[in-house]
C-alpha positions in Angstrom: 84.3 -13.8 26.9 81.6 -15.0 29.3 79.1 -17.3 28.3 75.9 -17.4 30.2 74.2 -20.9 30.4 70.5 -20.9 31.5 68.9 -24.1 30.7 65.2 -24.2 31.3 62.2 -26.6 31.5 58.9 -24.9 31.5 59.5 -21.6 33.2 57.7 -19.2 31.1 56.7 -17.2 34.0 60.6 -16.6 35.2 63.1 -16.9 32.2 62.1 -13.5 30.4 63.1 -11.8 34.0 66.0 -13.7 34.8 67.1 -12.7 30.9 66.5 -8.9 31.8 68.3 -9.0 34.9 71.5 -10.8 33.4 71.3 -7.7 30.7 70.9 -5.1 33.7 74.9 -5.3 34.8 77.6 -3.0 32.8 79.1 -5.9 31.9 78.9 -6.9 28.1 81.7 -9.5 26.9 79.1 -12.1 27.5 77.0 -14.3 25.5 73.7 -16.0 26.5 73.1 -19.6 25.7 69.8 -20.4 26.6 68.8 -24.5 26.3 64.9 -25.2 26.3 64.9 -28.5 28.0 61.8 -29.7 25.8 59.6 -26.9 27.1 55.8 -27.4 27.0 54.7 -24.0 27.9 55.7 -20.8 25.8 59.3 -20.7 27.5 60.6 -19.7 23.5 57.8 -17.2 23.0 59.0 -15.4 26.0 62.9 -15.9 24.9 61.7 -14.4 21.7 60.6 -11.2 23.5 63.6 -10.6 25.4 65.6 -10.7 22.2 63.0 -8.4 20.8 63.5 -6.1 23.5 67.0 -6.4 23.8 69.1 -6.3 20.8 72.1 -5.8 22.3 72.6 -9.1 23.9 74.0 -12.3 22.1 71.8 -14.7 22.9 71.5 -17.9 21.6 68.2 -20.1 22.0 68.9 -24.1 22.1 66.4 -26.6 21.9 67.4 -30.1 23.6 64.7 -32.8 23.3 66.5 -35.1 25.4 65.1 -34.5 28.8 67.0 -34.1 31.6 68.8 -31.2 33.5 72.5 -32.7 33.1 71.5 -33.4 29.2 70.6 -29.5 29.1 73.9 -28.5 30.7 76.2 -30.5 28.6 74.4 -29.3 25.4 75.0 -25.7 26.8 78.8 -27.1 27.0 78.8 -28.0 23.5 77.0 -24.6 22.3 79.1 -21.9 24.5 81.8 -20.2 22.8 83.1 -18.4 25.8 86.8 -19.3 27.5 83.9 -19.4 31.3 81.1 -20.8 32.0 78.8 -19.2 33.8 75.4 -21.0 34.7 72.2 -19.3 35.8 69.0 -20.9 37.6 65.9 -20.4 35.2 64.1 -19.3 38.3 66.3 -16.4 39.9 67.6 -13.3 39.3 71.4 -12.0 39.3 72.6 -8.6 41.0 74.1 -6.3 38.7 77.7 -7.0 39.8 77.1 -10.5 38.5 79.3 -10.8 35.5 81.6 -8.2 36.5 82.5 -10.3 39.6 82.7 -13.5 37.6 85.1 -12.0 35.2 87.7 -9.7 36.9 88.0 -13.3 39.1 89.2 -15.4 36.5 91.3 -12.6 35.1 92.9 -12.4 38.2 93.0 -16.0 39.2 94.6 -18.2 36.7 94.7 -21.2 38.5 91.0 -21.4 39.5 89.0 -23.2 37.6 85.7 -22.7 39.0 83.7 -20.6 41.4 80.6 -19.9 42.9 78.6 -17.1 45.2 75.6 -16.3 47.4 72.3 -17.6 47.0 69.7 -16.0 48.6 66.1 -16.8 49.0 63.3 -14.6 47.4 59.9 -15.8 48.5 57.5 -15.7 45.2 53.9 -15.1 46.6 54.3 -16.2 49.6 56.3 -16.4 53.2 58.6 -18.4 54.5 56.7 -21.4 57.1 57.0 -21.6 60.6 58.8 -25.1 60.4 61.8 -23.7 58.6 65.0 -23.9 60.0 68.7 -23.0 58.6 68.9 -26.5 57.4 65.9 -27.1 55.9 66.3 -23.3 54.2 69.3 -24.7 52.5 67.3 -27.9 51.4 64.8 -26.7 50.1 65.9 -23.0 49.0 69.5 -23.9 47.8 70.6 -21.0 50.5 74.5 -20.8 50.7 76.1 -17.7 52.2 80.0 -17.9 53.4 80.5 -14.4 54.5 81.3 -11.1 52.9 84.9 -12.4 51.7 86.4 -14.4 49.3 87.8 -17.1 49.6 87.9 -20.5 48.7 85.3 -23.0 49.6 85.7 -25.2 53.0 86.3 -28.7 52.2 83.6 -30.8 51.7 81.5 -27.7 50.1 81.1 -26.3 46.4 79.1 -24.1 44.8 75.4 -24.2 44.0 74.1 -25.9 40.5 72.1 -23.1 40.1 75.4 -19.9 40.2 78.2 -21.6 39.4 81.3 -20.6 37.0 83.7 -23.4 35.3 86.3 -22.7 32.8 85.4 -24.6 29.9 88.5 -26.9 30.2 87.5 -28.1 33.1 85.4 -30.3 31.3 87.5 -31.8 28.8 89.4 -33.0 32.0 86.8 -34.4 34.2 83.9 -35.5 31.5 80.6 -33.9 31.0 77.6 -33.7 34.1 76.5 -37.3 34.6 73.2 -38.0 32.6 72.1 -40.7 34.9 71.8 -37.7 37.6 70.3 -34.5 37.9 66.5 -33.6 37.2 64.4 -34.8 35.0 61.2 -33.2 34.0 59.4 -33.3 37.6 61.7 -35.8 38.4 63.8 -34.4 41.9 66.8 -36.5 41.5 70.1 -34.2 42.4 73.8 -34.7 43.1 75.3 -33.9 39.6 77.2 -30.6 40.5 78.8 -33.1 43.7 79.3 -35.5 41.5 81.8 -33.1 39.1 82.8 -31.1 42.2 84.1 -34.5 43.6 86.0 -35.8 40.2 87.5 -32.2 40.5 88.8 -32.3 44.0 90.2 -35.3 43.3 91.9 -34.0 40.7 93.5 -31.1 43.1 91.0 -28.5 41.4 90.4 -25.5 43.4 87.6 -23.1 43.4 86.5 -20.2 45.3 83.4 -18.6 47.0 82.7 -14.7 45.5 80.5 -12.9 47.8 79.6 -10.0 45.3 78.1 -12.4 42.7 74.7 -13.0 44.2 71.6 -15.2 43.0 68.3 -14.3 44.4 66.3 -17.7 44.1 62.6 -17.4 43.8 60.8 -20.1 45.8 56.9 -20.3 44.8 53.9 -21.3 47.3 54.5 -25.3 45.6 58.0 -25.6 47.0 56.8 -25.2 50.6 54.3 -27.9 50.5 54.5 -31.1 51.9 54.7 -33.5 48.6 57.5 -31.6 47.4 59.4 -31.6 50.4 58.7 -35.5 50.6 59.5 -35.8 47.1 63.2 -33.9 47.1 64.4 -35.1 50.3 63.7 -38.7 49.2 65.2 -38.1 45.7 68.5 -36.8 47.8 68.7 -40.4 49.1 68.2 -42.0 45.9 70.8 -39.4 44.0 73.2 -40.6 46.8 72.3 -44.7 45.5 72.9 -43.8 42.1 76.1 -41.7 42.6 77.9 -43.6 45.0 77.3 -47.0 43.5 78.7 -45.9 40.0 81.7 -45.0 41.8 81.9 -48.8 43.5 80.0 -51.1 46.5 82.7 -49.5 48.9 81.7 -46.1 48.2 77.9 -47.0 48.8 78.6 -48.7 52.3 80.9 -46.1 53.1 77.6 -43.2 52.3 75.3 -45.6 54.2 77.8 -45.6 57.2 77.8 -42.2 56.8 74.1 -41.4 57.0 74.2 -43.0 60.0 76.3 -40.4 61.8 73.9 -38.0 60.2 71.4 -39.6 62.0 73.3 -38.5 65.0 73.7 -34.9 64.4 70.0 -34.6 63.6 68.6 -36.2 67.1 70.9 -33.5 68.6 69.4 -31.1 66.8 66.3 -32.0 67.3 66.6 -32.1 70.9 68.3 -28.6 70.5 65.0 -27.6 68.9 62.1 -29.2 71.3 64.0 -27.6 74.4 63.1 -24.1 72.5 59.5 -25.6 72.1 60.0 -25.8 68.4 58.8 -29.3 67.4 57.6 -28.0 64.0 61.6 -27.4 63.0 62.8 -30.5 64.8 60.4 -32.5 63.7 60.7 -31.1 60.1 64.5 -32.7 60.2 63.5 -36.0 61.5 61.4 -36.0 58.3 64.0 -34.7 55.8 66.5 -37.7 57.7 63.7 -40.1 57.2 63.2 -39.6 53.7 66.8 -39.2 52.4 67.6 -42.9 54.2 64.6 -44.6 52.4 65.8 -43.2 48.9 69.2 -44.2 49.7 68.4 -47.9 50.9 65.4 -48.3 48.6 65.9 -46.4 45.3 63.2 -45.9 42.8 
């Protein structure tokens, strides 16, 4: 059996269609666990409805009062009764292959522990801006396409937070998601899935990219403005702080050296860009660099 985590903080105007599009796929050895993440809005009024309207499905609502994204996933953990994990963005929906795809996979694949697929941007009330480029798409959108086949994923890379599969087992080996990362309330601090995608490479864990289990993502007018790109790009940096000085003082200077050479790569892209005559891209990078550097050298 599946079980289907979706842990959600305020989303009333998403969650009841991101419910109804899990429900939509023939698959049905699946249970829904869905944590409220100390919800304000009427996120369990709108659960409610669903399970009103859909009978059929086992799902489960969860309220976690301890605020925090990686808090919500762990309690997900805790609840799920499933042999896989599968976890769904509040704020998406699912193709109807979803399931299926996730399950034939790990019947087939007994040494994969985890897995991810596509995520593809759906613009909510709005179109994409002319300073976008493929790498701020991926910033800000969570894009990640790898092709039409599977395979596993490139070193280096892992699946989206937001459509990614575990075995549950996984996570007696490597520990929960780390509560000191991850968002919190409108907080924009990241790097929890790198941080368990990292303690599983290390451990010689493998997992694979499905191209047929696709996440639309639905990005609102807010995510394209300027304080929110300001505010994620510098809480990348400051996820980076956090994460890599846990791990040790080597592993912090080693990320600083490192965002130098990224430094690098985004002059030449930049350059790339202003010889098209596209300053708003280039100059879009030079910001997104910019930020990520202060949150890493300066924290909170």
């Amino acid at each position: 059996m599946l079980s289907v985590i979706l842990c959600t903080y305020n989303r009333e105007r998403y969650v009841y269609n991101v419910l109804r599009s899990i429900a939509a796929g023939s698959y049905r050895d699946y249970e829904i666990v869905l944590v409220d993440n100390n919800s304000s809005d009427n996120t369990r009024g709108e659960c409610e409805r669903f399970g009103a309207d859909h009978p059929e499905v086992a799902l489960r609502y969860c309220f976690e009062p301890q605020q925090g994204l990686s808090h919500a996933r762990n309690r997900g953990i805790v609840e799920s009764q499933g042999e896989v994990l599968v976890y769904v963005d509040d704020d998406a929906l699912v193709n109807p292959e979803y399931l299926q795809t996730y399950a034939d996979f790990f019947n087939r694949n007994k040494e994969a522990v985890a897995a991810g697929g596509p995520i593809t941007p759906r613009y909510d009330g709005c179109e994409e801006p002319g300073w976008m480029s493929h790498y701020t798409r991926q910033l800000v959108t969570g894009e990640l396409n790898l092709g039409t086949h599977e395979r596993e994923f490139p070193k280096g890379t892992f699946p989206g937070g937001g459509n990614a599969a575990y075995r549950k087992s996984v996570f007696d080996t490597v520990g929960l998601f780390n509560t000191e990362l991850g968002r919190k309330g409108n907080s924009l601090i990241g790097a929890e899935e790198k941080d368990l995608f990292d303690k599983m490479t290390s451990r010689g864990m493998r997992f694979y990219y499905l191209p047929t289990a696709i996440l639309y993502h639905l990005i609102p007018p807010k995510k394209l403005t300027q304080d929110y790109f300001d505010r994620l790009t510098y809480g990348i940096g400051v996820s980076e702080r956090y994460r890599t000085k846990q791990i040790g003082p080597g592993k912090y200077l080693g990320r600083l050296c490192h965002e130098a050479v990224k430094w690098g790569g985004t002059l030449v892209l930049w350059t790339g860009f202003a010889l098209r005559g596209q300053f708003n891209k280039g100059n879009k990078l030079i910001a997104f660099r910019k930020n990520v550097t202060r949150g890493l050298i300066k924290g909170k």
